[in-house]
C-alpha positions in Angstrom: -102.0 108.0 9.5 -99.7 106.1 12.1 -96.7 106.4 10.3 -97.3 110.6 9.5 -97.8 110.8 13.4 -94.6 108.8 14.2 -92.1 109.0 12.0 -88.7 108.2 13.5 -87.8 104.7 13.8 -90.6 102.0 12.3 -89.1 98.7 13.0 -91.0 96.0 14.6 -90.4 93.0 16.3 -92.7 90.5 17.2 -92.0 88.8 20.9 -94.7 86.5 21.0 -98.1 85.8 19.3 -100.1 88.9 19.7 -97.1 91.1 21.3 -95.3 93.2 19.8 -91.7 95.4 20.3 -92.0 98.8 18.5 -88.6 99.8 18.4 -87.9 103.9 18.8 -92.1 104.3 18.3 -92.0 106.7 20.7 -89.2 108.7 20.4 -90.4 111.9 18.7 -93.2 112.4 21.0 -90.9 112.3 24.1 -91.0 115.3 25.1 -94.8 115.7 24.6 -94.8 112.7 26.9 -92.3 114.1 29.4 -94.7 117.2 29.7 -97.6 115.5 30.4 -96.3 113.2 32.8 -94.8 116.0 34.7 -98.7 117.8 34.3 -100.1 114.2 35.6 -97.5 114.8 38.7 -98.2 118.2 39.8 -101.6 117.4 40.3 -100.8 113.0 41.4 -97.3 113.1 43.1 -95.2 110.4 42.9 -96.3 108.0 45.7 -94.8 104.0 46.5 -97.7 102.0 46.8 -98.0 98.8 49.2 -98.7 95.7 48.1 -101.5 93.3 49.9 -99.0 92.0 52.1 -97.6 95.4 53.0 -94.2 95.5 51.3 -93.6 99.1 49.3 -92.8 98.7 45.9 -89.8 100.2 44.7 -90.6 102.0 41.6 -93.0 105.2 42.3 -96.6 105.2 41.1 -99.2 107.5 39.7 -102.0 107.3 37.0 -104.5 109.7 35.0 -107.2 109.0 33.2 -111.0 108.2 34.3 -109.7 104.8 36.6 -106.0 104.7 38.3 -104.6 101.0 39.8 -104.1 101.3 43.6 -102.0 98.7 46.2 -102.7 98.8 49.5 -103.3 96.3 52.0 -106.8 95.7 50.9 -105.5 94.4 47.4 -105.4 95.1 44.2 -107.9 97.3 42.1 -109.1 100.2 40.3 -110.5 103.4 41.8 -111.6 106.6 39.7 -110.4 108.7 42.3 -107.2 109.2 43.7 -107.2 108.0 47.7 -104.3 110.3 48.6 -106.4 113.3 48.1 -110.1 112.4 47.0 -109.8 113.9 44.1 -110.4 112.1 40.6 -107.6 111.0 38.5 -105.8 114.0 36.5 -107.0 113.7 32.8 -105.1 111.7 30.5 -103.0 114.0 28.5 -103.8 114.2 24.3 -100.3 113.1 23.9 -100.7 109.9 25.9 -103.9 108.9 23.9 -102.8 109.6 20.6 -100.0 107.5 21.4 -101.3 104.3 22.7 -104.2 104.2 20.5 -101.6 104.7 17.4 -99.2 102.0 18.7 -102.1 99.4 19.4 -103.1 99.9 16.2 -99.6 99.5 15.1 -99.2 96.3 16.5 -102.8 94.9 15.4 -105.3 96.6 18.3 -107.6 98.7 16.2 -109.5 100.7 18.3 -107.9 100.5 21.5 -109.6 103.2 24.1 -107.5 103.2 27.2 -109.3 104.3 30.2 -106.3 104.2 32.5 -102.7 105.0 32.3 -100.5 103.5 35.1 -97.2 105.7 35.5 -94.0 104.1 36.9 -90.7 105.4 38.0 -88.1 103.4 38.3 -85.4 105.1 39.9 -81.6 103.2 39.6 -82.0 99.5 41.4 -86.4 99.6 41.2 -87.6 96.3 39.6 -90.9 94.9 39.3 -91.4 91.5 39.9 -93.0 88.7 37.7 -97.0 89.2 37.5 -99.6 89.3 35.1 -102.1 91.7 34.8 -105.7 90.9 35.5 -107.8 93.1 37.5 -108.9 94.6 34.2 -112.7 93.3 33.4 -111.7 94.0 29.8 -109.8 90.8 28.3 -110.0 91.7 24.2 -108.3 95.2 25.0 -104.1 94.7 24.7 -101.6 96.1 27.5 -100.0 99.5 25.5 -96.4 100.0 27.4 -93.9 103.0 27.0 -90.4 103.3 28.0 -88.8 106.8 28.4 -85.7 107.5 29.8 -82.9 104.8 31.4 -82.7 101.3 29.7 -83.9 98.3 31.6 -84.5 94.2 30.3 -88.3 93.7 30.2 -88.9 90.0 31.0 -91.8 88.3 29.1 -92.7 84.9 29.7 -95.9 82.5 29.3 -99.2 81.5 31.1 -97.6 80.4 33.9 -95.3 82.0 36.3 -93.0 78.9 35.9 -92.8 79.3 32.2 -89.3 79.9 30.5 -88.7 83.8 30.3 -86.8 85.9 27.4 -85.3 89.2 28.5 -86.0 92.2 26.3 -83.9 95.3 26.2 -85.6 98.3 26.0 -84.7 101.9 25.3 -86.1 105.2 25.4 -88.6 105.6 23.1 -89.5 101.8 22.9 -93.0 100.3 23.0 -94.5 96.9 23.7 -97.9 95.8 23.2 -99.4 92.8 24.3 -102.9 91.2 24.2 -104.7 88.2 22.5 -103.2 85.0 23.0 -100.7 86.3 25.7 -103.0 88.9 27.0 -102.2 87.4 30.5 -98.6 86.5 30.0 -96.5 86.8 33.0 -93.9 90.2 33.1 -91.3 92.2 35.1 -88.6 94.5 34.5 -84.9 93.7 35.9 -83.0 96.3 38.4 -82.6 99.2 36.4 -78.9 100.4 36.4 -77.8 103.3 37.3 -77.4 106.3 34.5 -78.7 109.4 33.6 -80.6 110.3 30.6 -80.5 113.7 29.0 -84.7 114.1 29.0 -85.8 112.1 32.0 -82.5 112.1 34.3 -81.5 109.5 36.7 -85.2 107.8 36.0 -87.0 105.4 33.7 -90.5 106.1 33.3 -92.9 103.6 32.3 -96.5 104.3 30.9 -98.9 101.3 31.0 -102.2 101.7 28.6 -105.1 99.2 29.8 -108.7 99.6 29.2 -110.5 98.2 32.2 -114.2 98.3 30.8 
């Protein structure tokens, strides 16, 4: 059924044990994916979160589904509504499912169920720095992550922040999954340089798929 969905490029690539690079596995629902995330934004503007100790991130931040990731000063965590505005999350568009419970699949996850969708925009220079992620309670569920628009190198290392790193290049319409034995592998995404794509401009937009429950 995965394959009939996504047809365009089928090559894989494993990073890791239990992670996975799905080369181009995205790239005929982009523009599906471009709509909803502009729907998600319309109703969840683009905001730059704070970390604990107060420093904004550079990449913009939203999220849909029933739980969005927050930053602030009080830490880390997941909230069902939005704090911006009170209002709960906007729903996770059909075309953001379907995909990240397709890939997961893909990649050995059957019967992922995401109940949050981080969105990230990374305009030219953003970077996220090297983390794990862990405030999900849910540790058999893998990490489902979509790249549209500019390129960037996706770092992937071990256990351990200290661990040797390889650097990944991704392009539009790549997806990496995660989970298992490197469930809680430590990540980031180099500077993005500057560019402009023809679908998502001078952006790259990042979809992260956890299921926190």
């Amino acid at each position: 059924m995965t394959a009939e969905l996504f047809p365009e490029t089928r090559q894989s690539h494993r990073i890791a044990p239990g992670a996975v690079l799905l080369g181009g596995w995205a790239q005929s629902e982009a523009r599906a994916l471009k709509a909803g995330v502009d729907a998600v934004i319309a109703s969840a503007p683009w905001r730059h979160m704070r970390t604990p100790g107060g420093r904004s991130m550079s990449m913009a931040n939203s999220n849909c589904g029933p739980l969005g990731w927050v930053s602030d000063t009080d830490g880390y965590r997941y909230l069902c509504a939005d704090p911006e505005s009170g209002r709960a999350w906007p729903t996770m568009p059909a075309a953001f499912w379907r995909l990240a419970v397709a890939a997961a699949e893909e990649a050995g996850y059957p019967g992922f169920a995401p109940d949050a969708c981080l969105l990230n925009r990374y305009a030219p220079g953003a970077r996220l720095s090297l983390h794990c992620d862990q405030d999900e309670h849910n540790a058999a569920a893998p990490i489902v992550s979509v790249s549209l628009g500019l390129p960037a190198i996706f770092v992937f290392g071990g256990a351990r922040r200290k661990d040797p790193c390889q650097r990944i290049a991704l392009e539009h319409g790549d997806v990496v999954v995660w989970g298992g034995p490197t469930r809680f592998n430590y990540h980031g995404v180099l500077p993005v340089p500057d560019g402009h794509h023809p679908l998502v401009g001078r952006y790259r937009i990042n979809l992260t798929f956890r299921k926190v429950y």
